[in-house]
C-alpha positions as CSV (number, residue, x, y, z in Angstrom):
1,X,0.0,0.0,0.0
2,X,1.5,3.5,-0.8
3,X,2.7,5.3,2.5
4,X,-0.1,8.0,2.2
5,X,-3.0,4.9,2.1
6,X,-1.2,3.4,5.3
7,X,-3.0,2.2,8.0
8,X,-2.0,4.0,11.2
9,X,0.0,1.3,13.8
10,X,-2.5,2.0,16.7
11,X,-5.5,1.0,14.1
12,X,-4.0,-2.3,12.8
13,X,-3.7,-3.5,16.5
14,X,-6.6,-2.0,17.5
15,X,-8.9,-3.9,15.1
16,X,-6.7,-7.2,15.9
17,X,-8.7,-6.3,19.4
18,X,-11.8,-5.9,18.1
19,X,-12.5,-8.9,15.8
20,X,-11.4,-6.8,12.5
21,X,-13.9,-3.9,13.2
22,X,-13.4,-0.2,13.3
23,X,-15.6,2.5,13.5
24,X,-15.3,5.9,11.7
25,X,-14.8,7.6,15.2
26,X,-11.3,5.6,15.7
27,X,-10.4,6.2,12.2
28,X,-10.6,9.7,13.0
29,X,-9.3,9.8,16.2
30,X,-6.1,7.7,15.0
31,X,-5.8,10.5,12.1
32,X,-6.5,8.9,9.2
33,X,-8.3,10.8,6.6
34,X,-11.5,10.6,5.0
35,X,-9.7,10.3,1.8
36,X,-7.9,7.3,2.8
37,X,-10.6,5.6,4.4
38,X,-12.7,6.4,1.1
39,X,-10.0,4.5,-1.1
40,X,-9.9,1.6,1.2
41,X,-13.7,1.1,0.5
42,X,-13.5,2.0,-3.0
43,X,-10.7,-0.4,-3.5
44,X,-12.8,-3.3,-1.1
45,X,-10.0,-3.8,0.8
46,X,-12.1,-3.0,3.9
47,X,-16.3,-3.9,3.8
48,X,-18.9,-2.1,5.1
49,X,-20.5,-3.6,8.1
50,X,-23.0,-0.7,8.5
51,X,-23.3,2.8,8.0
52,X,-20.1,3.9,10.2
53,X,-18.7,0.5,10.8
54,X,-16.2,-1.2,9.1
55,X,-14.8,-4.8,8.8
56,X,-10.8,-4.4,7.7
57,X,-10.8,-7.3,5.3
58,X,-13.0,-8.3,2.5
59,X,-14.6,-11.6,4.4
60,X,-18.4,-12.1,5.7
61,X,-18.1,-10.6,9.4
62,X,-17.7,-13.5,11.8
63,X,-19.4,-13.6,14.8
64,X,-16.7,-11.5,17.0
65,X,-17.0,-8.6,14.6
66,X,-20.6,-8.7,14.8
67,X,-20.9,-8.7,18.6
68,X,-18.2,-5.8,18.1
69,X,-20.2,-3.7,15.4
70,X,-22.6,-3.9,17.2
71,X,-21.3,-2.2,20.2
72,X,-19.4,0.2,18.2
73,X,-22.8,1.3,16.7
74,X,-24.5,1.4,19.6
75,X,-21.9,4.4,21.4
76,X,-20.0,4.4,24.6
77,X,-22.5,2.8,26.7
78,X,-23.9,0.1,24.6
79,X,-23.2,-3.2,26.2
80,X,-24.3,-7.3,24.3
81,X,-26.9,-9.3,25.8
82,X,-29.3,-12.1,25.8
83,X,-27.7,-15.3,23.7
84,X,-24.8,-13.6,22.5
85,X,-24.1,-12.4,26.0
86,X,-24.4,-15.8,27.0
87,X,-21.7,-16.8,24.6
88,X,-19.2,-14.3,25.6
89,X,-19.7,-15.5,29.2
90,X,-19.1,-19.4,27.9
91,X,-22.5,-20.6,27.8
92,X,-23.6,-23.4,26.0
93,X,-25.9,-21.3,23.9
94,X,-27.2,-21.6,19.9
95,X,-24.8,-18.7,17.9
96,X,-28.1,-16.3,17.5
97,X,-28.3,-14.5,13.9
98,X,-28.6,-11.4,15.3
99,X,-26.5,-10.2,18.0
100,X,-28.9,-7.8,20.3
101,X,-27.3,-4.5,21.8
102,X,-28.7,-2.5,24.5
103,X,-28.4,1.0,24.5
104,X,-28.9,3.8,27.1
105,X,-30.8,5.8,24.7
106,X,-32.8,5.6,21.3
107,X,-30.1,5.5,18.1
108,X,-30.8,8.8,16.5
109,X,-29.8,7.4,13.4
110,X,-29.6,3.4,13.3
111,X,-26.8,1.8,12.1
112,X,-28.3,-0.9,10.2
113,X,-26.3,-4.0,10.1
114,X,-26.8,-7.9,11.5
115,X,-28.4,-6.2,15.2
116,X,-31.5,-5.6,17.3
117,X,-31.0,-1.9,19.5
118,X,-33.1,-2.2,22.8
119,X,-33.7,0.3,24.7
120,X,-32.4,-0.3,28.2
121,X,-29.5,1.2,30.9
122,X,-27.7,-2.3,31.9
123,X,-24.3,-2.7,33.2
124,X,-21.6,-4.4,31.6
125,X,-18.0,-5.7,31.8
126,X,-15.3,-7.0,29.4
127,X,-14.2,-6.6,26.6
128,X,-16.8,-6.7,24.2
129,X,-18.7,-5.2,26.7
130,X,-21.2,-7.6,27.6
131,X,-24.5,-8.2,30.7
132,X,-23.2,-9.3,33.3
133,X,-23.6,-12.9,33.9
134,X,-26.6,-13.1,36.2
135,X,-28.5,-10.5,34.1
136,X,-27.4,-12.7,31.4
137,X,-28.9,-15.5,32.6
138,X,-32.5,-14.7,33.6
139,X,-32.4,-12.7,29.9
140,X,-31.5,-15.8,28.7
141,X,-33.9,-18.2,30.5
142,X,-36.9,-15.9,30.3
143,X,-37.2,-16.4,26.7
144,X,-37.3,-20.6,27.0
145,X,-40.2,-22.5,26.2
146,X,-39.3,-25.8,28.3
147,X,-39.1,-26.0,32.1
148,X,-36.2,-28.6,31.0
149,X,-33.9,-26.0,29.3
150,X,-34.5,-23.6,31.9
151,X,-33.3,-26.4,34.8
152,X,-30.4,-27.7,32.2
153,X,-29.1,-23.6,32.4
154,X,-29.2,-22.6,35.7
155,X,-28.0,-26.2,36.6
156,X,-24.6,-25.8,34.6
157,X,-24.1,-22.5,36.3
158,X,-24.3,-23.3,39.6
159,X,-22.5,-26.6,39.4
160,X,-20.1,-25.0,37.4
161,X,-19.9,-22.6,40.5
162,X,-20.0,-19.9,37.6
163,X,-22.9,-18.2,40.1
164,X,-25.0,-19.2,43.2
165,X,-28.6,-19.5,43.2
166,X,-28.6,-16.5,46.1
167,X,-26.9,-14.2,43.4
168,X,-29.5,-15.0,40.4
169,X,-32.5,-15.0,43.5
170,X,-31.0,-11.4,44.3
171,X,-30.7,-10.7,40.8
172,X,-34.3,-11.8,40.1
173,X,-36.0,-8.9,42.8
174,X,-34.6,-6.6,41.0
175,X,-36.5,-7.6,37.7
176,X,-40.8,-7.8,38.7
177,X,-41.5,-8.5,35.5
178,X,-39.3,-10.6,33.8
179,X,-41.3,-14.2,32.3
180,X,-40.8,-17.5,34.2
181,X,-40.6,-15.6,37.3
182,X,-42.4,-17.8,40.0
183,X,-41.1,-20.7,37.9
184,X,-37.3,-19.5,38.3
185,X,-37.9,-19.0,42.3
186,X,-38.9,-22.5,42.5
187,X,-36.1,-23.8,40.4
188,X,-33.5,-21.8,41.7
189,X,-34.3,-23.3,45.1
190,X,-34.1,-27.1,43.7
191,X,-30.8,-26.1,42.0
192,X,-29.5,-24.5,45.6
193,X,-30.3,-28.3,46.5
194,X,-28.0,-29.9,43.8
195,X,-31.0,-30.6,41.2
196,X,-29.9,-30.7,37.7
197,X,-32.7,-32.6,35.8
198,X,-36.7,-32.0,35.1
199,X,-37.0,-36.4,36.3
200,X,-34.6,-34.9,39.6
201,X,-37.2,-31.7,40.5
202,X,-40.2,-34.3,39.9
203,X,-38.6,-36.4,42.3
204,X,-38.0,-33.9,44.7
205,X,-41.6,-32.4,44.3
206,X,-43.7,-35.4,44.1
207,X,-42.0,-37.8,45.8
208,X,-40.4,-36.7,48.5
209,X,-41.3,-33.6,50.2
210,X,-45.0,-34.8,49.3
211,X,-44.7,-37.5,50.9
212,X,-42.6,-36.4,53.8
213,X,-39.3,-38.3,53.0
214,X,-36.1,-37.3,54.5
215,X,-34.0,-35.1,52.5
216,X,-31.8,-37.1,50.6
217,X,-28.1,-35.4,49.7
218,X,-28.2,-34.3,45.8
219,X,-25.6,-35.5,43.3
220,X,-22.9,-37.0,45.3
221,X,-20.0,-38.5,44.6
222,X,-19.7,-42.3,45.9
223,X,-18.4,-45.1,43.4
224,X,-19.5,-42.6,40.8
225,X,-21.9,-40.0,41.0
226,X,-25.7,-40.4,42.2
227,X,-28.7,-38.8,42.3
228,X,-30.2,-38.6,45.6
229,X,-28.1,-40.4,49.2
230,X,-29.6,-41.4,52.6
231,X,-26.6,-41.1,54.0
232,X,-27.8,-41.8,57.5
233,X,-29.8,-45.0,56.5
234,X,-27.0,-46.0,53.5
235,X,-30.0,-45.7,50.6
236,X,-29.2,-44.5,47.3
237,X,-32.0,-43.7,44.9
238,X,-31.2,-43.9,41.4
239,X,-33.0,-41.8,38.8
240,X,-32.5,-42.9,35.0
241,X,-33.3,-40.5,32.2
242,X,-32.6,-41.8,28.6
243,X,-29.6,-39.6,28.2
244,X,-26.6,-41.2,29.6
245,X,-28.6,-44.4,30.4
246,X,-27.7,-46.3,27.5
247,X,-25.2,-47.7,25.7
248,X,-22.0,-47.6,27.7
249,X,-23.8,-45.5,30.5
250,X,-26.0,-48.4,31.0
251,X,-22.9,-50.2,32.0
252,X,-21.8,-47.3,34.3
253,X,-24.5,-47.3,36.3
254,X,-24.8,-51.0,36.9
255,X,-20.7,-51.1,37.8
256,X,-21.5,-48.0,40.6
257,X,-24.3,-50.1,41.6
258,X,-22.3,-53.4,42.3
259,X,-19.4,-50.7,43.7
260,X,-22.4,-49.2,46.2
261,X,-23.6,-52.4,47.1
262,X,-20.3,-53.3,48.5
263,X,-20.3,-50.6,50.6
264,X,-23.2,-52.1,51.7
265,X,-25.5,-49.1,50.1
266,X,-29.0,-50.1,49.1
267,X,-29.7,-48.9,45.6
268,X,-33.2,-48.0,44.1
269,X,-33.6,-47.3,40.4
270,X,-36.7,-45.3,39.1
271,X,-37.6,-44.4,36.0
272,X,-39.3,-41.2,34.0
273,X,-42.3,-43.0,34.1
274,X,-42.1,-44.2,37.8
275,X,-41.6,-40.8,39.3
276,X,-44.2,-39.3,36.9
277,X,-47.0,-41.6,36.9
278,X,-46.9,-43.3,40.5
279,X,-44.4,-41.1,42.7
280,X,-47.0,-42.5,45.6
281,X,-45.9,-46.0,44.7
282,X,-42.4,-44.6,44.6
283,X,-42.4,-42.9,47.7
284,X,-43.5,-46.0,49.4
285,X,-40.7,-48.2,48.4
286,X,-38.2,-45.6,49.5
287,X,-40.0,-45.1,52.7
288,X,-40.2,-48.8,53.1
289,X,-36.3,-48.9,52.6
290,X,-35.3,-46.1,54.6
291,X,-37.5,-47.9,57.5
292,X,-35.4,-50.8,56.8
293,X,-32.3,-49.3,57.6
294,X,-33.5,-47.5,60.5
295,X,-35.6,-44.5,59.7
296,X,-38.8,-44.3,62.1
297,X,-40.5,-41.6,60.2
298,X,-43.6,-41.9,58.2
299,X,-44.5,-42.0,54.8
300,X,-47.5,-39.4,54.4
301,X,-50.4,-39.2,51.7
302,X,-50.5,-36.6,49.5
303,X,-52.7,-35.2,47.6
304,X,-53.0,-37.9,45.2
305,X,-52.5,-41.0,47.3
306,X,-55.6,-39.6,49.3
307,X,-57.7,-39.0,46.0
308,X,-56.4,-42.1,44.9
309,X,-58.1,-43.7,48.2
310,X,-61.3,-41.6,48.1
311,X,-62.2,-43.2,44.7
């Protein structure tokens, strides 16, 4: 390139930083010219990204410089959020085709481009700026259809100690309106308990506190990992999902069973359809277990055992 099309130094590194993306603002700030910046388009060694934003090479933006333009449109304060957020933060999240900005004030002029402005003051950190990860979350969650991917999210961040259910609880006051919301109290106090499936909650729900069970420990770590201990009695109840249960899993679980059983652990395996369609029947056997090992508590009839009785 001739010396008076350069790129200035503190340009080149800078959009190293920001997945290839400059806006106009840094051009000008770094001193390089309208005139230069005008051949560099002309010539398509840099692409328009939107009005104002620019991509330094001639390749479809990646998803970097998108989460980048975006925030570059969107002025000083405008910080990612909602799936893309999610990503920057390392969640397992689908790559979303638009990347959604929020912005402190109304765009005067919108930028165009592959993003969704909203409206909203939120607080950010990093580099793109992004929500911060508890916002992120109940953005995130509020917006899923099934109970199950709600549980699967907030499960992996609190076992992945990335958050604590008291943090997204505190998080949650400050937002009366978000979707899910009585949903997300309950769930957040099943994950507190080391929950991590929809078959685990029903268990919880249905089985034991309706029934008056002890509380059985949550996803500990014996010959492998289990679902639910009675440590003081030496029960283990085992809850089998497809996923994981077959195949080589199937032969997991039976090995951790013969392991447990050698440490004289009593093991108890229900399925979906157990815990769903007779968690009274369920209850009973645990209770009847538990009472075998010592327990001199009482199974109690819920709702549906004493409906069940009635007819």
């Amino acid at each position: 390139m001739h010396r008076r099309h350069a790129v200035p130094p503190v340009l080149v590194s800078l959009a190293a930083h920001q997945g290839g993306v400059l806006s106009r603002e840094q051009c000008a700030d770094a001193g390089m010219s309208r005139r230069v910046l005008d051949r560099l388009l002309q010539e398509g060694r840099w692409t328009p990204l939107a009005r104002g934003i620019y991509l330094v090479h001639d390749q479809a933006a990646p998803f970097e410089a998108r989460r980048w333009g975006g925030v570059l449109a969107g002025g000083p304060r405008a910080v990612v959020g909602f799936e893309a957020a999610g990503r920057l933060h390392g969640l397992e999240l689908a790559e979303p085709d638009v990347v959604e900005v929020f912005v402190p004030h109304p765009l005067r002029t919108p930028a165009g481009g592959p993003w969704r402005f909203i409206t909203s003051e939120r607080r950010g950190r990093g580099d793109p700026p992004r929500t911060l990860l508890d916002e992120t979350v109940l953005d995130v969650v509020s917006r899923m259809e099934r109970e199950g991917d709600v549980l699967s999210l907030l499960a992996d961040v609190v076992s992945g100690r990335r958050t604590t259910p008291d943090r997204l609880l505190a998080a949650l006051e400050e937002r009366p309106r978000l979707r899910h919301r009585r949903l997300l109290r309950q769930v957040l106090g099943d994950v507190g308990d080391g929950v991590h499936s929809v078959l685990e909650r029903a268990y919880r729900r249905d089985v034991e506190l309706a029934h008056s069970l002890p509380d059985g420990r949550r996803q500990v770590r014996l010959a492998g990992r289990s679902d639910v201990l009675y440590e003081e009695f030496g029960v283990v109840v085992e809850l089998d999902g497809r996923l994981g249960h077959v195949g080589a899993g199937v032969f997991r679980d039976l090995d951790r069973d013969n392991r447990n059983m050698l440490s004289n652990l009593l093991t108890l395996r229900f399925g979906h359809h157990d815990v769903t369609t007779r968690p009274c029947d369920v209850a009973d056997q645990v209770g009847r277990a538990l009472a075998a090992r010592g327990w001199d508590g009482a199974v109690h009839a819920c709702r549906r055992c004493r409906r069940a009785r009635a007819s």
